[in-house]
PyMOL Python script that loads the backbone (N, CA, C, O; Angstrom):
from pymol import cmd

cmd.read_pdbstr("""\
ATOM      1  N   UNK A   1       2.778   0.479-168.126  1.00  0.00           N
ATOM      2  CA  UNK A   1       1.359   0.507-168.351  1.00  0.00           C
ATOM      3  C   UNK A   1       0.885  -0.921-168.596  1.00  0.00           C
ATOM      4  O   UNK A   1       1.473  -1.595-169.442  1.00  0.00           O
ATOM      5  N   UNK A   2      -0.244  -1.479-167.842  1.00  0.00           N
ATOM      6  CA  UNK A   2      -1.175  -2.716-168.103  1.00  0.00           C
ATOM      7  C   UNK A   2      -1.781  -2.855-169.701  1.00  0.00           C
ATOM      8  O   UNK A   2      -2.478  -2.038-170.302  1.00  0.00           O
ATOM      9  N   UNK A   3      -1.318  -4.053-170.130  1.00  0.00           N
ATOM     10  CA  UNK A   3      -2.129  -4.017-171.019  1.00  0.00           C
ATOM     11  C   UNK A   3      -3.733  -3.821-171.389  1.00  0.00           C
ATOM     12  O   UNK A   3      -4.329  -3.713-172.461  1.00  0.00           O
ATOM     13  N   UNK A   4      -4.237  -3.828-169.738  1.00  0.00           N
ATOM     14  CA  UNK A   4      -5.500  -3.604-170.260  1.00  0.00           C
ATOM     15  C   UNK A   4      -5.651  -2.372-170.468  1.00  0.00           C
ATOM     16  O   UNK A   4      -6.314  -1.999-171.436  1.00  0.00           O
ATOM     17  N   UNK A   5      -5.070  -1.486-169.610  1.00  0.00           N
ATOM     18  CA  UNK A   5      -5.058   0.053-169.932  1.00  0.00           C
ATOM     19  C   UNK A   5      -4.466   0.818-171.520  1.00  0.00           C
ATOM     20  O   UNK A   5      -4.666   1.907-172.059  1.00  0.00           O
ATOM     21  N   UNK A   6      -3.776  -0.236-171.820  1.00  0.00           N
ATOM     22  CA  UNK A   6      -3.426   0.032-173.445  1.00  0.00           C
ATOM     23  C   UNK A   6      -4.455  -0.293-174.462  1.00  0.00           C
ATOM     24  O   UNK A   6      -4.245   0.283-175.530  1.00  0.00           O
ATOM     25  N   UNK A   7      -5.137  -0.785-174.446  1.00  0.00           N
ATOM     26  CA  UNK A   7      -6.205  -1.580-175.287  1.00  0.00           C
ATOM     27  C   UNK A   7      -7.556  -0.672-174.598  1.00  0.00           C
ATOM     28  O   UNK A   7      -8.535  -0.586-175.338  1.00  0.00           O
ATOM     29  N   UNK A   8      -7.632  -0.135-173.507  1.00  0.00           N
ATOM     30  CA  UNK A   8      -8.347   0.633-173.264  1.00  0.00           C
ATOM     31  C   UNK A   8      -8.554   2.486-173.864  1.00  0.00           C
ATOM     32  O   UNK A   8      -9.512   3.234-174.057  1.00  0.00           O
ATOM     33  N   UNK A   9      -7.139   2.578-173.973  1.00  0.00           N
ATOM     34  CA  UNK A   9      -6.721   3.974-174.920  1.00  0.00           C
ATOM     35  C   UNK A   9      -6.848   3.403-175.924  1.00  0.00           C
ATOM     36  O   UNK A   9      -7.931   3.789-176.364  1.00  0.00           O
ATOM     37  N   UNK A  10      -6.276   2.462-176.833  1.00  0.00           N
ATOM     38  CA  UNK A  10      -6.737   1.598-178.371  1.00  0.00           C
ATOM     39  C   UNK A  10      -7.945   2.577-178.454  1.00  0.00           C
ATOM     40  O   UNK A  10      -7.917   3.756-178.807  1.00  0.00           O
ATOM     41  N   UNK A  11      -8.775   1.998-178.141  1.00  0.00           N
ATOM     42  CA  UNK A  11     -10.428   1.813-177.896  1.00  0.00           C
ATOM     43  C   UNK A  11     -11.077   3.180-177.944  1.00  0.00           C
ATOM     44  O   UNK A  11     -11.996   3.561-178.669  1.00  0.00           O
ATOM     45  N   UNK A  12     -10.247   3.986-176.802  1.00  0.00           N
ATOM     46  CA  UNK A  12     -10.942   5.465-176.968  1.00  0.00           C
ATOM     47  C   UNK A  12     -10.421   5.849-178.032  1.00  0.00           C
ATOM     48  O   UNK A  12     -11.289   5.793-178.903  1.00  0.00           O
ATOM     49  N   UNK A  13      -9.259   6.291-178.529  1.00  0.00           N
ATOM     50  CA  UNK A  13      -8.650   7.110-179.548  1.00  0.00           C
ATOM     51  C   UNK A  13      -9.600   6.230-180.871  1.00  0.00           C
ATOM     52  O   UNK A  13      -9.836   6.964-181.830  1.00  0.00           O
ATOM     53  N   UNK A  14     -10.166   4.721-181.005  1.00  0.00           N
ATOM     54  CA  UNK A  14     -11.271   4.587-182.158  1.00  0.00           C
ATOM     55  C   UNK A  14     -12.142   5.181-182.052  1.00  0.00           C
ATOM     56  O   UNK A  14     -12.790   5.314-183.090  1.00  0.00           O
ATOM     57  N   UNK A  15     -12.644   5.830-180.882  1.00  0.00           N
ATOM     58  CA  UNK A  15     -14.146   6.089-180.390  1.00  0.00           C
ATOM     59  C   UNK A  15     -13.638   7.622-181.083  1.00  0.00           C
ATOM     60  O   UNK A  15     -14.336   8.189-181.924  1.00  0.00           O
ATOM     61  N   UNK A  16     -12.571   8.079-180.686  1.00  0.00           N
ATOM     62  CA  UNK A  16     -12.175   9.599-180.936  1.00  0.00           C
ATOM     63  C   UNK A  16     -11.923  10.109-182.164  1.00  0.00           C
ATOM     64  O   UNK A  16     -12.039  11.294-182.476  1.00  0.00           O
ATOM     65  N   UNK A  17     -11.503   9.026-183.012  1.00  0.00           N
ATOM     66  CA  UNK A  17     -11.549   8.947-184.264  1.00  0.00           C
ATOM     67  C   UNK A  17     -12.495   9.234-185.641  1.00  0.00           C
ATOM     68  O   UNK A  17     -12.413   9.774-186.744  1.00  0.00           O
ATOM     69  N   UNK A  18     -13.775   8.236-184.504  1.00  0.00           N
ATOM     70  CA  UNK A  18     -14.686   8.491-185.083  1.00  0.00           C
ATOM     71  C   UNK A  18     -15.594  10.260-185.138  1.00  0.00           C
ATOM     72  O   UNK A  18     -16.335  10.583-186.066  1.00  0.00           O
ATOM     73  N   UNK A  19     -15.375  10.894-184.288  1.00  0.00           N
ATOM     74  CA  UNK A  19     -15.664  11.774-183.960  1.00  0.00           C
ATOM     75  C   UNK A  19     -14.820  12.908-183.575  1.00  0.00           C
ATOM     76  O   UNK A  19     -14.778  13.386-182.441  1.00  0.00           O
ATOM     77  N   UNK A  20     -13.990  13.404-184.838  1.00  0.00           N
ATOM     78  CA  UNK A  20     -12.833  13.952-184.260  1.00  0.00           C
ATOM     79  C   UNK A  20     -13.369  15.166-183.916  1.00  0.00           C
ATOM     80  O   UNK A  20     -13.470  14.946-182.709  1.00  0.00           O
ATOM     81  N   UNK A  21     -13.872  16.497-184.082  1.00  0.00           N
ATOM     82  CA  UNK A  21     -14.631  17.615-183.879  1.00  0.00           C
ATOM     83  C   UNK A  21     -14.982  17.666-182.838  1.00  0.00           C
ATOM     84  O   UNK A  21     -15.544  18.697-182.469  1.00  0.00           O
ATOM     85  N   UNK A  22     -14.778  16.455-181.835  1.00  0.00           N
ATOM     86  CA  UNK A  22     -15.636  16.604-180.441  1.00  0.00           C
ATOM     87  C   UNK A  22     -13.669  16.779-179.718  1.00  0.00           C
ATOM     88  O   UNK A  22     -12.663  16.571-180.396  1.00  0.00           O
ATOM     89  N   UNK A  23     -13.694  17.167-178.351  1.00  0.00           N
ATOM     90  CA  UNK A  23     -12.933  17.331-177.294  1.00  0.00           C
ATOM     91  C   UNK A  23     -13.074  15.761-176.900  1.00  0.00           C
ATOM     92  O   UNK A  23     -13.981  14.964-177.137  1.00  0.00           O
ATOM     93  N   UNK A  24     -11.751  15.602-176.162  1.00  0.00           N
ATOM     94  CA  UNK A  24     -11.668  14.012-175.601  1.00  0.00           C
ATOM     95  C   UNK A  24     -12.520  13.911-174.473  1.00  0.00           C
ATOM     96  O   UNK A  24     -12.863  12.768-174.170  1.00  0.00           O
ATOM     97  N   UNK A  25     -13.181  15.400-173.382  1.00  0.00           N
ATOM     98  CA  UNK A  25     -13.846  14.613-172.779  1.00  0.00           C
ATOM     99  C   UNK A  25     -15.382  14.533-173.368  1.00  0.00           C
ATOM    100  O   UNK A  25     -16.197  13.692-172.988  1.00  0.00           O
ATOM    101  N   UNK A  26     -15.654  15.581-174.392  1.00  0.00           N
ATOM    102  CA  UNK A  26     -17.067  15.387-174.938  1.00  0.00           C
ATOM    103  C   UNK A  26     -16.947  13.698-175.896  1.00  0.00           C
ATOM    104  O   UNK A  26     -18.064  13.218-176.092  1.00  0.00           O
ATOM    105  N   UNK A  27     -16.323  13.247-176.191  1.00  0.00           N
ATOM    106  CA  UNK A  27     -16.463  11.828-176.527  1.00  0.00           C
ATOM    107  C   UNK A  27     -16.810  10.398-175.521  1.00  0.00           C
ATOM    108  O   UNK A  27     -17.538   9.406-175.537  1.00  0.00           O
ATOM    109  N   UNK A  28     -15.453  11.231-174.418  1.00  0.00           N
ATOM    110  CA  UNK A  28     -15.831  10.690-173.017  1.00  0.00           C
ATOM    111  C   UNK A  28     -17.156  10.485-172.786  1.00  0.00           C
ATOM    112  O   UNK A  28     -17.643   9.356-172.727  1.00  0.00           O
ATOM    113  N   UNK A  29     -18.138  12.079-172.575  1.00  0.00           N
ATOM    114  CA  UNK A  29     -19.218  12.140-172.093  1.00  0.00           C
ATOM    115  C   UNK A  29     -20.254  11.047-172.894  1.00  0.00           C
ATOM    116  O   UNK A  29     -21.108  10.495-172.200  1.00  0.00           O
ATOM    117  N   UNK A  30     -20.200  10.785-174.087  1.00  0.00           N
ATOM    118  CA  UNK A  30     -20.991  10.079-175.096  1.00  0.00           C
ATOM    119  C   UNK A  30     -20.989   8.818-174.868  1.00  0.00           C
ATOM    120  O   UNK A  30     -21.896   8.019-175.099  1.00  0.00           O
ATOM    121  N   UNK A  31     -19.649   8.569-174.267  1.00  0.00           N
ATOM    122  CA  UNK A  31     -19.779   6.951-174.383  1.00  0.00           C
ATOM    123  C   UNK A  31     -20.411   6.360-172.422  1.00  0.00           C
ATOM    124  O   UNK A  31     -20.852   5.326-171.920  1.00  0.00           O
ATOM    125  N   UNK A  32     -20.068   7.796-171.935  1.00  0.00           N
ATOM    126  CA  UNK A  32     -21.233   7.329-170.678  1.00  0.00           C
ATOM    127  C   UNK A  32     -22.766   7.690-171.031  1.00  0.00           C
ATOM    128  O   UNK A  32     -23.418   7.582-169.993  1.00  0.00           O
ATOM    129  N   UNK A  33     -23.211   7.903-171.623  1.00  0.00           N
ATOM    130  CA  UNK A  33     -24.468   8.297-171.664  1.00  0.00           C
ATOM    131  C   UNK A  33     -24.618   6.942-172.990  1.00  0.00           C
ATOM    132  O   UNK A  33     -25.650   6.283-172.866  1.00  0.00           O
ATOM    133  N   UNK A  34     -24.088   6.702-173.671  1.00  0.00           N
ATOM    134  CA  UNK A  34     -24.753   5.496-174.111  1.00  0.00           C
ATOM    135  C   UNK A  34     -24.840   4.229-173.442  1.00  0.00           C
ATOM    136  O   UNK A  34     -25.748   3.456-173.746  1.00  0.00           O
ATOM    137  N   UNK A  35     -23.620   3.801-172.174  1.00  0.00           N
ATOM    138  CA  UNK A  35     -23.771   3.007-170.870  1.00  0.00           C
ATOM    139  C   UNK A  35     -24.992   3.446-170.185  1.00  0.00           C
ATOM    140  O   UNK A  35     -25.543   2.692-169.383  1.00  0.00           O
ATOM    141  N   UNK A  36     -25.379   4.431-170.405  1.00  0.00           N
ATOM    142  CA  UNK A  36     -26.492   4.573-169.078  1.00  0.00           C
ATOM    143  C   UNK A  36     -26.349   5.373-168.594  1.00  0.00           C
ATOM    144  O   UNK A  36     -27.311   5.936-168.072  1.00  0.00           O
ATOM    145  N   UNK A  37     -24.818   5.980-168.469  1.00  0.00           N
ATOM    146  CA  UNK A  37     -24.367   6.812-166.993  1.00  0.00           C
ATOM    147  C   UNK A  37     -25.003   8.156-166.905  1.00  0.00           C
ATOM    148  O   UNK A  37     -25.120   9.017-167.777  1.00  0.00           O
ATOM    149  N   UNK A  38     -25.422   8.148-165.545  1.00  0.00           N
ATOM    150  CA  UNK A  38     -25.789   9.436-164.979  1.00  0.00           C
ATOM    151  C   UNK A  38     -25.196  10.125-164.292  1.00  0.00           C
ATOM    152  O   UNK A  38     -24.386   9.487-163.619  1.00  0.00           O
ATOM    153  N   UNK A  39     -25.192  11.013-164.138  1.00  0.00           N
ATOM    154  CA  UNK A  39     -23.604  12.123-163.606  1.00  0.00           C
ATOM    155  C   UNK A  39     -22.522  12.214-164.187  1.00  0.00           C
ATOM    156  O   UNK A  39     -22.276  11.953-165.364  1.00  0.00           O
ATOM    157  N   UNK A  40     -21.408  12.826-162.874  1.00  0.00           N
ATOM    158  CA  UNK A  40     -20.298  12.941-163.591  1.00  0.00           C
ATOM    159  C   UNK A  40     -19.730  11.619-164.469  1.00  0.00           C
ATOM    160  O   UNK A  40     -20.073  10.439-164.389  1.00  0.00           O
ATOM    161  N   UNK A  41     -18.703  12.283-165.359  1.00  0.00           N
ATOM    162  CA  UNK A  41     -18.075  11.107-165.934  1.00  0.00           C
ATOM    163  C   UNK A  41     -16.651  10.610-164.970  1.00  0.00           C
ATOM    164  O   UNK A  41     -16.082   9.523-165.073  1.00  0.00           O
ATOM    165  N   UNK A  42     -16.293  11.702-164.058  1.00  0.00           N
ATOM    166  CA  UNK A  42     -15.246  11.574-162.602  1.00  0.00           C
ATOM    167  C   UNK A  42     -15.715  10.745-162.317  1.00  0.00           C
ATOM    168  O   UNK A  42     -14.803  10.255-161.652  1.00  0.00           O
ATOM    169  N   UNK A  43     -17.130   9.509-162.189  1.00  0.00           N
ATOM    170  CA  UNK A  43     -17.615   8.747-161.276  1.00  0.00           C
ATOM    171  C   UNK A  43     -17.369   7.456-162.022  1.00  0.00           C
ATOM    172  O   UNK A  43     -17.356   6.370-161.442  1.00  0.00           O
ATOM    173  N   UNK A  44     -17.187   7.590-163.246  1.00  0.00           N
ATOM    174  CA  UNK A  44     -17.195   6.387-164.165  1.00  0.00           C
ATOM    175  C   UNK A  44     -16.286   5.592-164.089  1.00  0.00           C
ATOM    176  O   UNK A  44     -15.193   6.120-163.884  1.00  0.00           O
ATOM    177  N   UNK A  45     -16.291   4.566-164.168  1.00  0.00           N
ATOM    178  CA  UNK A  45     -14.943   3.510-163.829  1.00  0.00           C
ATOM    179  C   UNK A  45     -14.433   2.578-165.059  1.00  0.00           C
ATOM    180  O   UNK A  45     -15.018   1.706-165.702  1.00  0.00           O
ATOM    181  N   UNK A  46     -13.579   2.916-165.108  1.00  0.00           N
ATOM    182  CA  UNK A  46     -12.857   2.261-166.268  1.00  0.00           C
ATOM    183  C   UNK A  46     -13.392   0.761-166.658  1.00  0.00           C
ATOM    184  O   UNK A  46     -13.451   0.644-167.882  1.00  0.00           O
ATOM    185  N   UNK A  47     -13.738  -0.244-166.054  1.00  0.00           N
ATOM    186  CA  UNK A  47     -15.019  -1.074-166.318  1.00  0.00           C
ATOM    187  C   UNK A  47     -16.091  -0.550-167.380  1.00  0.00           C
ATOM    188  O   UNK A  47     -16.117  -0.978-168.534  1.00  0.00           O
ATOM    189  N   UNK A  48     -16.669   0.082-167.057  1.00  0.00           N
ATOM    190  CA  UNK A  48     -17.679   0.948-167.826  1.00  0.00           C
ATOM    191  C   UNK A  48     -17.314   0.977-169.078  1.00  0.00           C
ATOM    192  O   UNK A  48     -17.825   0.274-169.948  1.00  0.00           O
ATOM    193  N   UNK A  49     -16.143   2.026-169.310  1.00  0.00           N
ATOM    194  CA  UNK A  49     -15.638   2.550-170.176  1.00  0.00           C
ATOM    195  C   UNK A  49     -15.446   1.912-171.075  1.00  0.00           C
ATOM    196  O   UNK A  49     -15.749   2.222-172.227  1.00  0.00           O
ATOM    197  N   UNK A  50     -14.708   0.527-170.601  1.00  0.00           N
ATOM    198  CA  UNK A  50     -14.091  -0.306-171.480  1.00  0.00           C
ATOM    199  C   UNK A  50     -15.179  -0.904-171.832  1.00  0.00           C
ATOM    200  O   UNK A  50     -15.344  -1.161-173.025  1.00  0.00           O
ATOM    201  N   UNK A  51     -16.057  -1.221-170.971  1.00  0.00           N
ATOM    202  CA  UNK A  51     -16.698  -2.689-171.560  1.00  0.00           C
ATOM    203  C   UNK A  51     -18.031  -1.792-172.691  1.00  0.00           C
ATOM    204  O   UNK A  51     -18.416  -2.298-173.745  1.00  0.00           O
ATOM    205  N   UNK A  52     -18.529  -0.468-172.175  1.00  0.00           N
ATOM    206  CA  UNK A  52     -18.851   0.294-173.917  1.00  0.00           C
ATOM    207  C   UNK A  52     -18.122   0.556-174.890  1.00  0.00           C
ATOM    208  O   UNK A  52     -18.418   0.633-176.082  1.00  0.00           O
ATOM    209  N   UNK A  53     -17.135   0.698-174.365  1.00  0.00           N
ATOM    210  CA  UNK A  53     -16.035   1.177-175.824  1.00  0.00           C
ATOM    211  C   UNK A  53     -15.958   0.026-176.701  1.00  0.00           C
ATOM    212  O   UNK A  53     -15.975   0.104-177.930  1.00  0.00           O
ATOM    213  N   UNK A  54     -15.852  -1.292-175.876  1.00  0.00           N
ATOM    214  CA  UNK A  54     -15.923  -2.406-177.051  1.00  0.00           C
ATOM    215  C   UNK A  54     -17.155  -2.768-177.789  1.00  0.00           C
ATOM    216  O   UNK A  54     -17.376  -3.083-178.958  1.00  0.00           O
ATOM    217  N   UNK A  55     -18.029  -2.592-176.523  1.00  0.00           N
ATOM    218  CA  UNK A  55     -19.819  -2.644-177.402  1.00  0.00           C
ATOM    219  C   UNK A  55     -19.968  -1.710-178.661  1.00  0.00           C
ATOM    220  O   UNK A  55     -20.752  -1.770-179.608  1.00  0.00           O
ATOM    221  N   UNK A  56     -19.134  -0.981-178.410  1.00  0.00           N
ATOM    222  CA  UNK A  56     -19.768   0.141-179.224  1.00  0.00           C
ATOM    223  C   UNK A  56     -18.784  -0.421-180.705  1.00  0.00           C
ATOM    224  O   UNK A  56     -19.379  -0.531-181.777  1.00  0.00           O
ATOM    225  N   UNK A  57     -17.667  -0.659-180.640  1.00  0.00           N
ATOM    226  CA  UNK A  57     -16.767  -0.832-181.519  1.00  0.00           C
ATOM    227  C   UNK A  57     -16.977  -2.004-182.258  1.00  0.00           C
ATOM    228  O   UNK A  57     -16.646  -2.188-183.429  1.00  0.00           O
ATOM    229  N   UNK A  58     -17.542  -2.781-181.512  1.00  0.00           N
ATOM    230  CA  UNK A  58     -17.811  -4.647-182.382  1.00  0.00           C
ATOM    231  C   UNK A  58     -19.260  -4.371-182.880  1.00  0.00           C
ATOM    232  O   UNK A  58     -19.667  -5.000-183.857  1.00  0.00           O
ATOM    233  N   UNK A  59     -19.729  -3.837-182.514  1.00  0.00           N
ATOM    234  CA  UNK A  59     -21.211  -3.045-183.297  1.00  0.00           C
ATOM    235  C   UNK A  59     -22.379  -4.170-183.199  1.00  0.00           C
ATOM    236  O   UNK A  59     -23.148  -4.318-184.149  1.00  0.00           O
ATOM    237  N   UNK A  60     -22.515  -5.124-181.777  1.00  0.00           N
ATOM    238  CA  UNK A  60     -22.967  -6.130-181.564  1.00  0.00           C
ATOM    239  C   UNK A  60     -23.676  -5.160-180.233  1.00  0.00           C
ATOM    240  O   UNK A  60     -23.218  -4.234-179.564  1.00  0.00           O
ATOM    241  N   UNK A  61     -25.343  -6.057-180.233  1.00  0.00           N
ATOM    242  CA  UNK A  61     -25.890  -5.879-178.651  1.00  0.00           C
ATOM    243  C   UNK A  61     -25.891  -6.719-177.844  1.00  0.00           C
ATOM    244  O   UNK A  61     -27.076  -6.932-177.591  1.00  0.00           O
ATOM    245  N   UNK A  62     -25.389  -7.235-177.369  1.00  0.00           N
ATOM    246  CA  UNK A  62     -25.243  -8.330-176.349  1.00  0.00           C
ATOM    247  C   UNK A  62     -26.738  -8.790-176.014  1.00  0.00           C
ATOM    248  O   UNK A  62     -27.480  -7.807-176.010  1.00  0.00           O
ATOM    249  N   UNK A  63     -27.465 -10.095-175.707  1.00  0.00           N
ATOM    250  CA  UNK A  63     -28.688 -10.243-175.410  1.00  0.00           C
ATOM    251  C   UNK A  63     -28.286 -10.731-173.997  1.00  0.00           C
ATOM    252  O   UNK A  63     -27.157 -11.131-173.711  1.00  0.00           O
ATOM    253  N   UNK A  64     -29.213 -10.663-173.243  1.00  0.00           N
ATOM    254  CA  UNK A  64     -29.386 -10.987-171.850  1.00  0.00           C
ATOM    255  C   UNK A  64     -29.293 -12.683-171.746  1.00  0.00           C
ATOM    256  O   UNK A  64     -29.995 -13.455-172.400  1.00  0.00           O
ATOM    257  N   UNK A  65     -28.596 -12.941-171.087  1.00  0.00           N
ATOM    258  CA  UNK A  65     -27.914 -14.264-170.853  1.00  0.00           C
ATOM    259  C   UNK A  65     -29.236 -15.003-170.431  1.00  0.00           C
ATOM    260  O   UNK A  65     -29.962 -14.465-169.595  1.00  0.00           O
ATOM    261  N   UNK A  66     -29.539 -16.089-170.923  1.00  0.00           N
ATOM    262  CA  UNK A  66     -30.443 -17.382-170.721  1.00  0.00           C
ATOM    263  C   UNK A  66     -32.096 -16.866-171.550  1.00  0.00           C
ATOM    264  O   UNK A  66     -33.102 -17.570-171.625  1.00  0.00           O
ATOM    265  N   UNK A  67     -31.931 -15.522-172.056  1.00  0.00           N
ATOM    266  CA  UNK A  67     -33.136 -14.917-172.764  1.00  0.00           C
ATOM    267  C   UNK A  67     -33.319 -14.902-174.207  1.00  0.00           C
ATOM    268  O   UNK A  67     -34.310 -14.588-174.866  1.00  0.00           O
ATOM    269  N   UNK A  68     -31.883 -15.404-174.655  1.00  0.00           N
ATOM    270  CA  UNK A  68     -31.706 -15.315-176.099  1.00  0.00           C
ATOM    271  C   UNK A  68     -32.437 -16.582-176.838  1.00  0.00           C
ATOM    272  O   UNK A  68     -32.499 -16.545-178.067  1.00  0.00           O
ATOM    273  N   UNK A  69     -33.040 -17.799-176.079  1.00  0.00           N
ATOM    274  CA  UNK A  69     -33.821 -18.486-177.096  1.00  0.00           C
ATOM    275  C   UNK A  69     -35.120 -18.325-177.434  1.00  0.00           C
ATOM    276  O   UNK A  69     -35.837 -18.970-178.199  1.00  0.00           O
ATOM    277  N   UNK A  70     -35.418 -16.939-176.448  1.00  0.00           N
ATOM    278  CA  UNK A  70     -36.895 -16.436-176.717  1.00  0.00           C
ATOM    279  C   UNK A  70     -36.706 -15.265-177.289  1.00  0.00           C
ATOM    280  O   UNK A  70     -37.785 -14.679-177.211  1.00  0.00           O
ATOM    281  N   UNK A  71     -35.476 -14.209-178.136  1.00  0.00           N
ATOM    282  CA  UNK A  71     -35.411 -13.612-178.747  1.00  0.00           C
ATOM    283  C   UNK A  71     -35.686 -13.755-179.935  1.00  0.00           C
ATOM    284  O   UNK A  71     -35.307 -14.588-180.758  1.00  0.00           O
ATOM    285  N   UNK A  72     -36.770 -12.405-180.044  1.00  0.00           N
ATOM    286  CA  UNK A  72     -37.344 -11.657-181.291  1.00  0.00           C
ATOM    287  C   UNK A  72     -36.972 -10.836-181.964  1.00  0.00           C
ATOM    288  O   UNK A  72     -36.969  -9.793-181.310  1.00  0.00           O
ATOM    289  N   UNK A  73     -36.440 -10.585-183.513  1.00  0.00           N
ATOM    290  CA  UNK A  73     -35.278  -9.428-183.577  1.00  0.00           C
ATOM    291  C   UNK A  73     -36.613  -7.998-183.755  1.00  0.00           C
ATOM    292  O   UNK A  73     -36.246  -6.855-183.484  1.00  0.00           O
ATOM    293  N   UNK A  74     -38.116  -8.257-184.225  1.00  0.00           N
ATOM    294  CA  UNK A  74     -38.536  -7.130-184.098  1.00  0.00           C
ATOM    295  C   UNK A  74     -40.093  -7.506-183.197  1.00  0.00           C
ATOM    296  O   UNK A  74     -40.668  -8.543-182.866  1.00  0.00           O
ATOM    297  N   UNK A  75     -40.256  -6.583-183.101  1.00  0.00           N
ATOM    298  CA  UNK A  75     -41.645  -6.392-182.603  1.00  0.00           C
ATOM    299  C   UNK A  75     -42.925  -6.788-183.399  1.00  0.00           C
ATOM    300  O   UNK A  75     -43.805  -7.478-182.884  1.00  0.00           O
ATOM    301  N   UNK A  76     -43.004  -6.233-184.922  1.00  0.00           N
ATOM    302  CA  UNK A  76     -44.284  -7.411-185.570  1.00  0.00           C
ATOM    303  C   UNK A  76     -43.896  -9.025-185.174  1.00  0.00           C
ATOM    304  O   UNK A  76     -44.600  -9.620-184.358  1.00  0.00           O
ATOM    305  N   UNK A  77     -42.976  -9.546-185.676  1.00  0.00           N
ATOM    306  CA  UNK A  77     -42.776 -10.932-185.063  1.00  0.00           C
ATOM    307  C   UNK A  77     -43.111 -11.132-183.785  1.00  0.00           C
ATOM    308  O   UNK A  77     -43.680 -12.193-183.529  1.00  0.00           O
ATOM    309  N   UNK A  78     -42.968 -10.620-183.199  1.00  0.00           N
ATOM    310  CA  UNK A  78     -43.077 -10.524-181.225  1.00  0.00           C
ATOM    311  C   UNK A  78     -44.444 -10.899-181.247  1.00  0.00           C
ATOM    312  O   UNK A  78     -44.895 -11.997-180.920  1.00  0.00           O
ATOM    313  N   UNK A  79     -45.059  -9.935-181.646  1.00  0.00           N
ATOM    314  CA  UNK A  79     -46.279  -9.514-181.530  1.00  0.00           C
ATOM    315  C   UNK A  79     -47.123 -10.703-182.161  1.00  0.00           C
ATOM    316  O   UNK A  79     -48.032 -11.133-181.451  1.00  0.00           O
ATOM    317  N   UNK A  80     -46.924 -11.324-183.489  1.00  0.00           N
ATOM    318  CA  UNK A  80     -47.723 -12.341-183.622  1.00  0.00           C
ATOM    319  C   UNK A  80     -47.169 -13.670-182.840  1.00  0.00           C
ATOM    320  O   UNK A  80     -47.852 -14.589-182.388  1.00  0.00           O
ATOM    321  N   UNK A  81     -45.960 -13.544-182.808  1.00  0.00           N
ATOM    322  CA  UNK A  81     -45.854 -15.131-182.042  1.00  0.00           C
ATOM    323  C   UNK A  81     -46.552 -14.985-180.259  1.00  0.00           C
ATOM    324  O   UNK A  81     -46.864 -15.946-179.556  1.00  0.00           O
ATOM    325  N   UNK A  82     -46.627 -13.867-179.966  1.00  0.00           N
ATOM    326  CA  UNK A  82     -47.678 -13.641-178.779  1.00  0.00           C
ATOM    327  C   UNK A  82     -49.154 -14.138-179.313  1.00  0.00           C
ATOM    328  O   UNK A  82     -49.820 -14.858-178.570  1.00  0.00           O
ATOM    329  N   UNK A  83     -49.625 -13.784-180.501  1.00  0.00           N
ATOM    330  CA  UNK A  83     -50.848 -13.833-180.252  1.00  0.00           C
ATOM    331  C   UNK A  83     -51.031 -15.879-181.080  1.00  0.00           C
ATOM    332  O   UNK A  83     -52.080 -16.394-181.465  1.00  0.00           O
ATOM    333  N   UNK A  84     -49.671 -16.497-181.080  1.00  0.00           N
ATOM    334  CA  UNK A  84     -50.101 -18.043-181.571  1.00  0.00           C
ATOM    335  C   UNK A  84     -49.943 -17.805-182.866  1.00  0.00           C
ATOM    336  O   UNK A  84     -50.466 -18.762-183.436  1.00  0.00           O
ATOM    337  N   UNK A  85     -49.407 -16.881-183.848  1.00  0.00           N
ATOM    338  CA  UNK A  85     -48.911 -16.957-184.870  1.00  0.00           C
ATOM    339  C   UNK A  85     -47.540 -16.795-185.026  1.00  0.00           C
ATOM    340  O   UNK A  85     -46.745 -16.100-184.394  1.00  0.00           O
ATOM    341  N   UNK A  86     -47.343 -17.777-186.255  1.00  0.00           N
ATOM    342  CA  UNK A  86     -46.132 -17.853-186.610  1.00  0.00           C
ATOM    343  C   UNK A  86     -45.330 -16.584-187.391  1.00  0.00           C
ATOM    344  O   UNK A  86     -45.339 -17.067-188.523  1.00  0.00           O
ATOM    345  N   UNK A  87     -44.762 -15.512-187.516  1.00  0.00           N
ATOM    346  CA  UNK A  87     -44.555 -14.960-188.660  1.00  0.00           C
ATOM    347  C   UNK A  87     -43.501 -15.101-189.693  1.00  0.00           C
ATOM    348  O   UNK A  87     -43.552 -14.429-190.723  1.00  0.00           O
TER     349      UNK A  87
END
""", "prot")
cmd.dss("prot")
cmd.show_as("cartoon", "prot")
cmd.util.cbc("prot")
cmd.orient("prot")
């Protein structure tokens, strides 16, 4: 077995952990639907998988690359530095 595929089970069995009461693929299903995914989870590619399972686990949102020096962590701030105030 690849280590990435080991660190990839790591990852689910934390995800499964957290949620033991659920079936391995209803945990499955959770962590595609917090990626986005629509449809089956048969369609999902271990890419996916992994790269939510770690989002989800480091408990970080990633900001959109070259957008983060105009990041606002809320919306009142947003909102006045739109209108020329500082908040």
């Amino acid at each position: 077995m690849t280590e990435s595929k080991k660190e990839l089970l790591e990852l689910l069995l934390k995800a499964w952990e957290k949620e033991p009461e659920l079936d391995l693929m209803r945990v499955v299903e959770h962590v595609a639907a917090s990626a986005g995914h629509l449809g089956s989870v048969s369609n999902l590619s271990d890419d996916v998988l992994f790269y939510q399972l770690d989002k989800n686990m480091s408990g970080c949102q990633p900001r959109l690359g070259g957008v983060h020096t105009e990041y606002v962590p809320d919306f009142r701030s947003a909102l006045m530095e739109a209108r020329g105030c500082k908040a």
